[in-house]
N, C-alpha and C positions, 0 to 999 in steps of 0.2 A: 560647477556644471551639473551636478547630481540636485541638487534644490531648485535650479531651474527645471531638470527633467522631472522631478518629483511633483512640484508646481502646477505647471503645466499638465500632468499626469492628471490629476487632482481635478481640474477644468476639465479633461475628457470625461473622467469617471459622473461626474455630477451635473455636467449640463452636457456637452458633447452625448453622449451615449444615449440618453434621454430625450433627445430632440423628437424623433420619432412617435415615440408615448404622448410629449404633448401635442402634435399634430393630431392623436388620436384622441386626446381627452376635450380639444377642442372641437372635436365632432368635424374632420375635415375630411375622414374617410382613409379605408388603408391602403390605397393606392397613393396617394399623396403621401402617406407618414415612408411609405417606401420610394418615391420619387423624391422626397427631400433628402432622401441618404445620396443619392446618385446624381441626378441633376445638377444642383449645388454644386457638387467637384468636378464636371463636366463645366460648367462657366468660370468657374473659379479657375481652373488649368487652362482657359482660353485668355483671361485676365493676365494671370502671373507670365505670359509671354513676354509683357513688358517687364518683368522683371527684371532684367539683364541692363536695360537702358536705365531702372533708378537706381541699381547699382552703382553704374558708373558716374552718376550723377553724384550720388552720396559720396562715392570712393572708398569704401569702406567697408566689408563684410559685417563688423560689429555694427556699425549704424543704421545697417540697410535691415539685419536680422532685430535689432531692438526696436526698429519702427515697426517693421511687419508685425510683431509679436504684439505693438500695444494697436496696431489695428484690429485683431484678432479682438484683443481684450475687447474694443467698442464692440462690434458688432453682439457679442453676449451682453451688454447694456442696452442693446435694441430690444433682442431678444427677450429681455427682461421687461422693458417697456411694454411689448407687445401682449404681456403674459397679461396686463390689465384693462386691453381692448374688449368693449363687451361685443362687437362686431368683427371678426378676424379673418378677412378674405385668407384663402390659400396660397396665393399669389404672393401677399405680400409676406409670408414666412420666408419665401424663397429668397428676398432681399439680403437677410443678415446672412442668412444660409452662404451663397454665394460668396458674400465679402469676406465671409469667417474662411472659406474654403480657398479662396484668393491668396488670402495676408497667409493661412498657413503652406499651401504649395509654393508661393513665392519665396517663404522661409526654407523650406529644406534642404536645395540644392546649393543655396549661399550657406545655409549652416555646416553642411557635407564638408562643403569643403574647405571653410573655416575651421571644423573641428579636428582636420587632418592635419592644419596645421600644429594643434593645441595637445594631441595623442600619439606620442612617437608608434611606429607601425607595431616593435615588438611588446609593447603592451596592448595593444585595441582590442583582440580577443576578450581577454579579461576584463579591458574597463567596459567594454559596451554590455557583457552580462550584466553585469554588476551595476552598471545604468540602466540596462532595462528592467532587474532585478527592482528597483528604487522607483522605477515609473509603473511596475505594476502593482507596486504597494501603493502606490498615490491613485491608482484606477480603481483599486479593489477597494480604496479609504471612500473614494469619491461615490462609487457604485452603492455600498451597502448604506453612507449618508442617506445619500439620492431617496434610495429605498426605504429608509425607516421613514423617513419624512412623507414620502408620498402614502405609506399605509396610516401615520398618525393625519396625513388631512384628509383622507377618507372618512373619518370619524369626527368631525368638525369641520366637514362643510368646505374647503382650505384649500380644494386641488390645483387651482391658478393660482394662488396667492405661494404656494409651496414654489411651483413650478417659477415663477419672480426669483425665489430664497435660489434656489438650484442655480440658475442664470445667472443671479450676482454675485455668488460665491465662484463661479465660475470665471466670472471677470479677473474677480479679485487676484485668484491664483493665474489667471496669465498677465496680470500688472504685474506681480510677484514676480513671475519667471522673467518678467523682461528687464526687468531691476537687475536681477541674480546677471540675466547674461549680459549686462552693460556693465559689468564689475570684469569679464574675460579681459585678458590681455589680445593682441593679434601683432601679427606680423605678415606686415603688406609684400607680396611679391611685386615688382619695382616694371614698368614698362618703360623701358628711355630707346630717346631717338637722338641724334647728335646733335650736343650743345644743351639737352635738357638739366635740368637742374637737380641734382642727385638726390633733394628730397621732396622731387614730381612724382609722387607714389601712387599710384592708382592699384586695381584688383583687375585680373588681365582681363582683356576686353577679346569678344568673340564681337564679330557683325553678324547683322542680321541675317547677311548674305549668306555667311560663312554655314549659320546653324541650319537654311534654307536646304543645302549645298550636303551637311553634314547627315540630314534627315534623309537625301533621297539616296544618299550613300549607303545608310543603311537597309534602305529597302532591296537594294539594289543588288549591293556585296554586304551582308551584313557582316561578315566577321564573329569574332569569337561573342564580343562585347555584344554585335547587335541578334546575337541568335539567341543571347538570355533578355536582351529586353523581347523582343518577340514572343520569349517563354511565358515571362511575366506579362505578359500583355493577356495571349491565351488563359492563364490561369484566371486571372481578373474578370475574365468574359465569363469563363465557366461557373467560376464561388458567386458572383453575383445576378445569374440568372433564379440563387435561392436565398441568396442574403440577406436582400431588403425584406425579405418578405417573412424573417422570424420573428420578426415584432409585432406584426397583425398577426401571424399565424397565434401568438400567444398571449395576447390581449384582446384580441377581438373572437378567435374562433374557440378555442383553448379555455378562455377568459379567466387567466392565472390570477392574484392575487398579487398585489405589490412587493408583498414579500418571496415569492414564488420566484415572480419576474427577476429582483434583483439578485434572488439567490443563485439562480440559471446564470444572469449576466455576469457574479463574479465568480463562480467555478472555472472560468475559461480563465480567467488570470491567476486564479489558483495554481492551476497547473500549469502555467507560466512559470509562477515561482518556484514549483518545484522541479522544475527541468535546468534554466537558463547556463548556472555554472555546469551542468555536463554538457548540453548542446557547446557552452566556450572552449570545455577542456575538450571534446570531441574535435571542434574545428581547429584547435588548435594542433592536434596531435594527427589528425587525418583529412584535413582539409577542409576546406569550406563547397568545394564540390559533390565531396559526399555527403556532407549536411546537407544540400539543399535535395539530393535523390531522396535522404530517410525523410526530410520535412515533405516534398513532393507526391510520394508515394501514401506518404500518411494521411496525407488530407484527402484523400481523393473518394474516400468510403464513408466520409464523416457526417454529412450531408444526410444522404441517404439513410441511417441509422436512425431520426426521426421516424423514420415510414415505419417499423417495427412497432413501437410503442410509444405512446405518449403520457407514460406515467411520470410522474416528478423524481424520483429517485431513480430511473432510468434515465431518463434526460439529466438528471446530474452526473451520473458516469460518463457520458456521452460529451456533455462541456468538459469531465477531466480531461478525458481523452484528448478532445479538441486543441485545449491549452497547449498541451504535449505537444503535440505535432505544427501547430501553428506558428510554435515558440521556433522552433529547429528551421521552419520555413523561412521564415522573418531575421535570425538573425544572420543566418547564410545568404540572404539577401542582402541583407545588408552591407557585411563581410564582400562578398563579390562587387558590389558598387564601387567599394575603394580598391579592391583588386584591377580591375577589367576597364575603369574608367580613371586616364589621366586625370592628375589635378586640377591642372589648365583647363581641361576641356567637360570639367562635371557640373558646371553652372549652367550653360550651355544643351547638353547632353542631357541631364534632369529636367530641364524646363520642359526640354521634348519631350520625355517620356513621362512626364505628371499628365500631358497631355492624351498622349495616346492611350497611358493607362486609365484615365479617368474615361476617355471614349468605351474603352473597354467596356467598363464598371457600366455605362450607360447601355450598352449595346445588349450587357447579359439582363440587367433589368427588363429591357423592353421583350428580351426573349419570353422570362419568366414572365411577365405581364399579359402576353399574347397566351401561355396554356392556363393561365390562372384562368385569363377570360374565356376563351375557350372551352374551360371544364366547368365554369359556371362559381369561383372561386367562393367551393364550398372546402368542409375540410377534405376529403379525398382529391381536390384538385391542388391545395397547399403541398401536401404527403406528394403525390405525383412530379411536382415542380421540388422537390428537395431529390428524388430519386433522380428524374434528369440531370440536376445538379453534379450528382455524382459521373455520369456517363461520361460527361464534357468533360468535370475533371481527369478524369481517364483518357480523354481524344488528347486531351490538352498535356500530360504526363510524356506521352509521344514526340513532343516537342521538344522536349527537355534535348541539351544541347551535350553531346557524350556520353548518351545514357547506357549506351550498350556495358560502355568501361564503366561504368557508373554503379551500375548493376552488378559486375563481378569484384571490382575492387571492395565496393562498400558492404560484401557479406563477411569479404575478409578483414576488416579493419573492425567491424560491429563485433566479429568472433573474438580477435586480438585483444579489441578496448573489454571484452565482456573479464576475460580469462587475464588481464593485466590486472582490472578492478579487483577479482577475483583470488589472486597471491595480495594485492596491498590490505582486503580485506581480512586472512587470515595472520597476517602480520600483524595487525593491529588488535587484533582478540584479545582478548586475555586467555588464560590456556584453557580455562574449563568449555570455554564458547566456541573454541578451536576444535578442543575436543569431540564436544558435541557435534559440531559442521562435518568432523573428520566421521563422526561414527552414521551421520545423515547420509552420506557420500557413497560411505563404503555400500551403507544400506542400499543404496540407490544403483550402484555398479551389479551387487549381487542378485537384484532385478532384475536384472537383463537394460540397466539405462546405461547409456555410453557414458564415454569417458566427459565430451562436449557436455552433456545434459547434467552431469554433476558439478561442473562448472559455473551450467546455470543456477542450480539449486543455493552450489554456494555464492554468488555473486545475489540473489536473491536476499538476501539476509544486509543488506548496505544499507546505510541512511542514506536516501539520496541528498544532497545536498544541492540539487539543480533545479533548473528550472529553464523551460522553453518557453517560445511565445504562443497566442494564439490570439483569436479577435474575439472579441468579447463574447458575442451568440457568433455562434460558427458560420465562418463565413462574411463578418463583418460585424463590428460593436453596431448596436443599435442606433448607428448611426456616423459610427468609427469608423473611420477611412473609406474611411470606410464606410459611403452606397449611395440616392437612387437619384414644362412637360410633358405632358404628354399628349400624344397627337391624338387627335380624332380616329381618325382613319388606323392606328394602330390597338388602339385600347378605345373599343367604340360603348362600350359598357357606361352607363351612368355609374359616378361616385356615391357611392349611398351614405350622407351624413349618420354619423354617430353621435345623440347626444350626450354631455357628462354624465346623466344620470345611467342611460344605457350603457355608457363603458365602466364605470365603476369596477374595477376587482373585485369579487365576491373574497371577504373576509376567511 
């Protein structure tokens, strides 16, 4: 299972994330390279509705997740075709876009809940770090490829023809992954009616009716379950009013360099990698509710941090950061999916809410697109649309489902985890290192710092050993999950083509 997330991983990093850039390098304009991140998963989560019906069709989680996965693979072999058109409507990007967005939200909620069968409960914490650990190395492998390559065909001429290589390596590793997960074992949960045949094995079946029925229930009463999809829904609206729009922001207005670009694109996985196993050991020892408050809390100023400075070594702290917080978001999300959502009922339950969250993702883009045009989508209108970003994600923090308890339990559990870290750390010294932390300490008490702030000092001194999630450029991979046609009457602005020669990265 870790080779297929790795695989797969790999496909994001090197064509996934990059889709955007080549919208831009084919001169399609950066409204478009931002409506292909969003759009796309908005049809694609209207497709996957039928998911549930080939399900039942197949009978089989493993067959239904190995097909979708080598659909996925095609549509990156369009994509690749496409990379050789000397003529490239924008229209028809949107084509694979869509099918790629399809085969994968159809995947999720049958993989969800296939994989729950595959990971007894009191391991998931640790195996899903330790998976996402393994898939942000395959994004940060994929990302820096991507990158070397696209700045070596700058220099020869090469920039479609790369963009082809990027696409088909991109296949390749989701044929891989579909390999890997038709090698899973499974175990069918059994639907019998009397007199059926004890090896009539199907994957339970929800009606269409049912999930109809299920939807307005949660608008209605939502419950525990439906007050964090709600949550998730709002943050989605929020991050992606500035999401799509960091990839023009910094190829088109910015006009980073390829190397630039992919170095911003992998510091947010960076810091991935170095959070994950404490975000696990965190939720594991203080729950996945207050993960998702520190991930919640953290993302909501992250955005905004753009608006200050846009030098490259600040925007690389900015991506660490990001990583961080993103990481804590993402896996406490994840975490609460299998908490809050029966098994029976998460195939069902996810199809709905790939849908409503992808609406989302659409709803904040067109927000952002309305002040971009508005302001005259110069850079002070970019910087403006990343600071709103933030606002919303603060309206949107509001929503959080228990936050008040949220807020008081998780300073206590952050102080506890600090000061636990904190005695294992000088456990583990050797005595000269101990010594010295102890003489840091004393130092630091005699200053007039408290007793807490020495604690921090000492706890300071730990390898982290972790790693949290984040999305590749904050707020969404450049093209990961993650983002963005567009109406007339909403976005009334002409698309202004970019030619290759004009987008070029300057060296």
């Amino acid at each position: 299972m870790n080779a297929d997330g790795f695989s797969f991983s790999v496909m994001v990093g090197i064509a996934e994330s990059y889709l955007p850039a080549f919208v831009l390098a084919r001169g399609l304009g950066d409204l478009t390279a931002a409506m292909v991140a969003t759009v796309p998963v908005l049809l694609g989560s209207i497709l996957q509705l039928f998911a549930p019906f080939l399900l039942q069709k197949l009978g089989s989680y493993r067959r239904f997740v190995v097909t979708t996965a080598t659909i996925q693979a095609c549509s990156m072999l369009m994509l690749m075709g496409m990379s050789f058109m000397q003529h490239l409507p924008a229209w028809l990007v949107f084509v694979p876009a869509t099918l790629y967005w399809a085969a994968g939200l159809a995947t999720g909620p049958a993989w969800n809940t296939w994989v729950e069968q595959l990971v007894p409960q009191r391991i998931r914490s640790g195996f899903f770090a330790r998976r996402s650990r393994m898939c942000h190395i395959g994004v940060l492998l994929g990302l820096i490829s991507g990158g070397l390559l696209l700045r070596w065909s700058v220099a020869h001429d090469l920039t479609v023809a790369v963009f082809a290589i990027l696409f088909g390596v991109g296949a390749i590793g989701r044929f891989v992954s579909a390999a890997m997960l038709s090698r899973q074992t499974e175990v069918l949960h059994s639907v019998r009616t009397a007199g059926a045949n004890a090896d009539d094995v199907r994957p339970d079946r929800v009606t269409a009716g049912q999930k109809f029925v299920a939807a307005l229930n949660v608008v209605r009463r939502p419950g525990t379950a439906g007050r964090l999809v709600l949550f998730l829904m709002a943050v989605q609206t929020a991050v992606h009013v500035s999401g799509p729009y960091f990839n023009p922001f910094m190829l088109k207005v910015l006009k980073m360099s390829w190397v630039d670009y992919m170095g911003l694109l992998s510091l947010g996985f960076i810091g991935k990698m170095m959070s994950l196993a404490w975000a696990g050991r965190f939720a594991n020892r203080w729950g996945a509710d207050r993960l998702l408050w520190v991930g919640s809390a953290g993302i909501v100023p992250i955005s905004a941090l753009w608006f200050f400075s846009q030098n490259v070594w600040y925007l690389a702290g900015v991506q660490i950061l990001s990583g961080l917080v993103w990481g804590c978001y993402e896996l406490a999300m994840l975490l609460q999916f299998f908490r809050q959502i029966p098994g029976e009922k998460r195939v069902a339950v996810l199809t709905m809410y790939n849908l409503g969250n992808s609406a989302a993702m659409v709803a904040g883009t067109f927000i952002g697109a309305w002040i971009l045009n508005s302001l005259g989508r110069d850079h002070h209108a970019y910087v403006t649309v990343f600071v709103a970003s933030g606002f919303f994600r603060f309206a949107a923090l509001l929503a959080l489902p228990g936050r008040r308890n949220a807020v008081r339990t998780t300073h206590s559990a952050v102080r506890g985890w600090i000061k636990t870290s904190a005695v294992e750390v000088v456990r583990s010294k050797p005595a000269a290192v101990v010594a010295g932390v102890t003489r840091a300490a004393v130092v630091a008490n005699n200053s007039g710092t408290t007793h807490d702030e020495s604690v921090l000092l000492v706890s300071g001194l730990v390898k982290d050993e972790s790693s949290v999630s984040s999305r590749i450029i904050e707020g969404g991979s450049g093209g990961s999950r993650r983002r963005e046609g567009q109406s007339t009457a909403r976005l009334p602005a002409r698309v202004d083509s970019a030619g290759m020669e004009e987008l070029r990265p300057r060296e």
